[in-house]
N, C-alpha and C positions, 0 to 999 in steps of 0.2 A: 748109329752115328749120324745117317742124317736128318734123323729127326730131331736130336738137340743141336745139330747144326742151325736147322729152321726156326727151333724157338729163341736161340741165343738172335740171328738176324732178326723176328720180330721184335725180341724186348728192344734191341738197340733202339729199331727206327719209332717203335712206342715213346722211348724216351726222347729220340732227337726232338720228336714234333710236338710235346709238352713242353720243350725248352722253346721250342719257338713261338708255344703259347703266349707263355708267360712274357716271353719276350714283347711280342705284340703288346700285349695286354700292360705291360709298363709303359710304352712308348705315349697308348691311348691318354694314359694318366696322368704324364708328363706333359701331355699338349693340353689335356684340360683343366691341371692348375694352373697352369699358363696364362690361357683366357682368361679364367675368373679371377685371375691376379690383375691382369691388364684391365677389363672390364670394371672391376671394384674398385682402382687408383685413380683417382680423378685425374684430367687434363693438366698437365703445367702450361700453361700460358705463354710462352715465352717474351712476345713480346705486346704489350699494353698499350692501348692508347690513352692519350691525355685528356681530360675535362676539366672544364676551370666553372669555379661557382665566381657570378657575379652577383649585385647588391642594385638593384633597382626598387628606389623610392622606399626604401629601408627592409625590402624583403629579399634574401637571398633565392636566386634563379641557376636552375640547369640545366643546360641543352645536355638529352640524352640522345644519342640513334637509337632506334629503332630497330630491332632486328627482320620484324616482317617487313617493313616497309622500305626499310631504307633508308630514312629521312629523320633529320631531328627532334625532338620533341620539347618544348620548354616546360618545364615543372618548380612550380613554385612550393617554396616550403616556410611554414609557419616556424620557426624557434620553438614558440611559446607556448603552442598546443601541438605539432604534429612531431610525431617518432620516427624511428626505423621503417619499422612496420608500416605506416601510413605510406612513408614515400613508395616501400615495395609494393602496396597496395595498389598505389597509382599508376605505379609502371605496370601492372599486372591489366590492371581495368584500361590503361592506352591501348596497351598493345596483347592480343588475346593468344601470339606468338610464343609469350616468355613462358616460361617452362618453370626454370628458376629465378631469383632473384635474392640477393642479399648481399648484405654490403660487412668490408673486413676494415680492420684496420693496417695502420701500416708492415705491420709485424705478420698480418698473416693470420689475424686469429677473426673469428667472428663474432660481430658483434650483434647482441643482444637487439630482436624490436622492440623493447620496450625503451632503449636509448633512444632519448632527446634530441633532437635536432639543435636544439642549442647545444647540446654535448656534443653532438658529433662537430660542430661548427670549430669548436673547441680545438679540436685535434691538428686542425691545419690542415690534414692532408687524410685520404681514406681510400679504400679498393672499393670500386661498385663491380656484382658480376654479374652478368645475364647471360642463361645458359652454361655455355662452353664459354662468353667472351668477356674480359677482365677491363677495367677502365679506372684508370690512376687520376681522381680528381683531386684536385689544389683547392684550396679554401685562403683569400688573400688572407693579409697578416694581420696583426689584432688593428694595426693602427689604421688602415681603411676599415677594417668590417664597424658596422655601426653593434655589434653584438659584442662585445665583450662585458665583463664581470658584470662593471658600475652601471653600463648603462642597459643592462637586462634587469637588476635590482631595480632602477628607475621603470623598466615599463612593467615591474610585478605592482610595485605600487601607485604608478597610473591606472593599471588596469584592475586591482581592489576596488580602488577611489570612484572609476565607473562602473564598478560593477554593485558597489552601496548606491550608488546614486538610483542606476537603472530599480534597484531594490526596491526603495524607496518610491519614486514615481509610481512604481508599480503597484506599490501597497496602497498608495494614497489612491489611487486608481481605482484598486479592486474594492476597497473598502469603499467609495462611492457610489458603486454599480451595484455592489450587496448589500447597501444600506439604501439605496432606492428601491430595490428587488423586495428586502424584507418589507419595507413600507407599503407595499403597492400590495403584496399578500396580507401584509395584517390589517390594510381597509378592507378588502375584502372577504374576509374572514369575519372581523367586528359588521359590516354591513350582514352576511347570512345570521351573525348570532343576534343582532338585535331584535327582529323580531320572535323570535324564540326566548328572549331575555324577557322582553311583557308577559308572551304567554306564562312563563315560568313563574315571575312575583304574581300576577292574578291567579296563578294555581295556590300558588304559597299564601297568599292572604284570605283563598277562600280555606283552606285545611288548616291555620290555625286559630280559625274562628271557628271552624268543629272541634278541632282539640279543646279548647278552650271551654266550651260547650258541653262537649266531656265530662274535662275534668271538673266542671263547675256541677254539672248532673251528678256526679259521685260524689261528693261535699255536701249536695240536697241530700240523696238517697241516705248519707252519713247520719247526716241530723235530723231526719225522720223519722229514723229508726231509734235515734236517741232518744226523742221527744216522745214516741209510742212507750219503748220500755218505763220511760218515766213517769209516765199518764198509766199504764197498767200495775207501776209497783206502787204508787202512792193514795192512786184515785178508785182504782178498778179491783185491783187485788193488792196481796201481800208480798214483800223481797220472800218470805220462804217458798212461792208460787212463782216465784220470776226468777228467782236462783237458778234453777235448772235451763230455764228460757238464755237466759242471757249465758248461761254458760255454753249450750251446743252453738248457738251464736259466733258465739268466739272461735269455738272450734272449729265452723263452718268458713270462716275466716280464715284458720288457717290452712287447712284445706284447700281454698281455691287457690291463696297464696301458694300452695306445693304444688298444684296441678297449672299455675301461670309457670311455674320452673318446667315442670317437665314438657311443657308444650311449647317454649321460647327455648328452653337452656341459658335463661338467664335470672339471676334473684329480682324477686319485685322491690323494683325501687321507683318511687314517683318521678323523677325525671326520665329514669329509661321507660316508663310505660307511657309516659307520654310520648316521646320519642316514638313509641313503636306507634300509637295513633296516629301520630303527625303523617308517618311515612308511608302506613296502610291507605291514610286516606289521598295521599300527595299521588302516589299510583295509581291508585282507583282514577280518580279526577283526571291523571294526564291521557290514560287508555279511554275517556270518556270524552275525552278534547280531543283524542289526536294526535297527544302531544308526543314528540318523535323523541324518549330522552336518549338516547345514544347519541344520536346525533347533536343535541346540545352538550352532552359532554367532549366529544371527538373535536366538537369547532371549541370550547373552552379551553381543552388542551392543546389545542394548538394555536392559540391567541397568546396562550401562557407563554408556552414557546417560542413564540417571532419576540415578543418582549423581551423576554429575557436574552435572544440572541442578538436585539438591538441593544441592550444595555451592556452586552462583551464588547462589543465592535464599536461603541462610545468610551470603552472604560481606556483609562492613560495605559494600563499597563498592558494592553493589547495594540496600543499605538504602532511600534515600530517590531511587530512579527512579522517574518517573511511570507509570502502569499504562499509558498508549500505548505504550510503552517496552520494558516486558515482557509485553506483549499479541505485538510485534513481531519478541519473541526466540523466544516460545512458536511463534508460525506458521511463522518460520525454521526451525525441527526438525523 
């Protein structure tokens, strides 16, 4: 008896103090969604301060405070080129304080950096927040701001109007400075090739007075052989005795004719055999000068070249490109 007495009193107290586990253990969990409900809900702000954008000398201004410092800041914003974004930017780079930054509209929603300052100018009225702290700026009405519809349409097309102008000067500009530039290289370039350009015709005049020589030697050699066989078959002996003469002749003719192919890779033809004398002996003579030909070709090529790039940047229809344009052609070369 008192042994199931003893175990009936421990199950109890086993159970009381599992209830009071659990018990615990719900309270812990109850306080810690709690927190991270609290933690996770952002600040409501209850009450906001006022900021007004004013308009000096046609750019709208806004004193901000400061949250490290204390003290206002005045921040100028462009309509026309700056955003959202940039302004946060700004306020980010014053004050190295802010933490956050981003501006709502009047509803509470946020808006986009990639919004416009002339958009947001638009709205009338906007939340800026930094940090924890909320600021209800006013934008006057259309009829003081100088920014409404008409007259931001007017400074898109002033500011086209100068920005063709600027274009323009510009091109006219750079197209004088690269058209001086090219000049000033292709005297220089014409000065090294010229004398290179003598040596070159005194090579060329002395090798095709060899070729010439040549091929005048082969024309003798032609007709003295004509004139033997003709002296041997009329005077000397008989065509049945010069038949066979004159026919390995020919043979032999053809013959070297196949061995000129196999040893060029090309069929004989009087012009290209001259050509190949011209050009054996045009080498021979320039390594016999001196003569540096690469580098007369290298300065040729690029005489070629400065011309022809001075005759783009002369042509009309290069006239009015933009200098990214022929920035673009200049790196291409």
């Amino acid at each position: 008896m008192r042994n199931g007495r003893g175990l009936v009193t421990s199950f109890i107290a086993a159970q009381r103090l599992a209830n009071l586990r659990n018990t615990l253990w719900n309270r812990q969990q109850l306080a810690f969604s709690s927190s991270v409900a609290s933690s996770s809900t952002p600040p409501v702000q209850e009450e906001s301060e006022q900021l007004a954008i004013r308009f000096d000398y046609g750019l709208p201004l806004l004193d901000v405070p400061l949250p490290s410092r204390n003290e206002p800041c005045q921040f100028t914003m462009r309509p026309l080129s700056d955003s959202v974004g940039s302004l946060c930017n700004f306020l980010r780079q014053e004050d190295r304080g802010i933490d956050y930054v981003a501006v709502y509209g009047t509803n509470g929603v946020k808006l986009a950096t990639c919004t416009s300052i002339e958009h947001l100018l638009q709205f009338g009225a906007f939340r800026l927040r930094l940090n924890d702290k909320f600021y209800n700026v006013s934008v006057p009405k259309s009829g003081t701001t100088p920014y409404d519809s008409d007259k931001l349409r007017q400074l898109d097309d002033l500011r086209a109007t100068v920005a063709s102008l600027h274009a323009a000067l510009c091109v006219d500009e750079y197209k004088l400075s690269r058209e001086k530039k090219l000049l000033l290289q292709l005297e220089n370039a014409e000065t090294l090739l010229a004398p290179l350009h003598e040596a070159k015709q005194r090579i060329e005049q002395e090798c095709e007075a060899h070729t010439d020589r040549v091929m005048w030697g082969g024309f003798a050699a032609m007709g003295v052989q004509t004139g033997l066989f003709a002296r041997l078959t009329w005077w000397e002996y008989s065509w049945d005795i010069m038949e066979p003469v004159t026919y390995f002749a020919t043979y032999s003719t053809v013959c070297a004719t196949f061995g000129y192919y196999l040893y060029t890779k090309q069929s004989f033809e009087y012009p290209s055999a001259r050509e190949r004398v011209y050009t054996k002996q045009f080498y021979r003579r320039a390594q016999k000068q001196n003569f540096d030909i690469e580098r007369y070709n290298r300065l040729v090529n690029e005489v070629e070249d400065l011309r022809n790039q001075l005759k783009r940047m002369r042509d009309p229809l290069f006239q009015h490109l933009p200098v990214s344009y022929l920035s673009n052609l200049e790196t291409e070369k």
